[in-house]
C-alpha positions, 0 to 999 in steps of 0.5 A: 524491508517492511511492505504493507498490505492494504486491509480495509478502507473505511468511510468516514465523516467528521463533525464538520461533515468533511468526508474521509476515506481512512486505509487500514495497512497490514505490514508484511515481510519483504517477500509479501509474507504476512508477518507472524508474529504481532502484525502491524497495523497502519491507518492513513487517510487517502490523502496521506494524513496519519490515523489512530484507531481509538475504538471500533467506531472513531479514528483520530487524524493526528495532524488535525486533532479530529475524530472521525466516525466511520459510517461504513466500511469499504471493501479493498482494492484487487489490484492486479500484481505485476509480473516481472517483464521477461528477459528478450532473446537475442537471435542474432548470432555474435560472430566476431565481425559483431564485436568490438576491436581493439586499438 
C-alpha cells in the first residue's frame, strides 16, 4: 500500500482574492521508502480540493475550474513519528490458581 509524503506547501490566491494553501504530496512505498523509479506527485488544497500543477506559477483546483498563483512557498510541516507503544510486562506470576478451570 502507497503512503504519501508531504513535500512543499504553497501559498496561493486566485482572481477573486480567495486564499488557498495547496500541498505538494510525494507518494512513497508502504515502508516509507521513496519510490525510485518515477515518483509520484499529488496536489490538493488544505481543505481536501484536488490540484493540477499547470506550470511553475499556477495550479489549477479541478472541481472549481480555478487557476490559482502561488505567491510563496511554505516550508513542510516536521511532524514528529510516532513510535510503536511498548509491549507491557506482566509481573505477576501465573500459577494455576490464576487459570481458568474447567467444567
Amino acid at each position: 500500500m502507497a503512503n504519501y509524503e508531504e513535500v512543499q506547501r504553497y501559498h496561493c490566491q486566485g482572481r477573486s482574492g480567495r486564499n488557498y494553501v495547496v500541498i505538494e504530496q510525494m507518494k512513497t512505498s508502504g515502508a516509507g521508502y521513496r519510490l525510485t523509479t518515477r515518483p509520484a506527485k499529488d496536489y490538493m488544497t488544505a481543505d481536501g480540493d484536488v490540484a493540477e500543477r499547470l506550470d511553475d506559477e499556477n495550479f489549477l483546483l479541478l472541481l472549481s475550474d480555478e487557476v490559482v498563483h502561488i505567491e510563496r512557498t511554505i516550508p513542510p510541516s516536521k511532524s514528529k513519528k510516532r513510535r510503536p507503544a511498548k509491549k507491557q510486562r506482566h509481573t505477576a506470576a501465573t500459577t494455576k490458581d490464576d487459570l481458568p478451570r474447567e467444567l
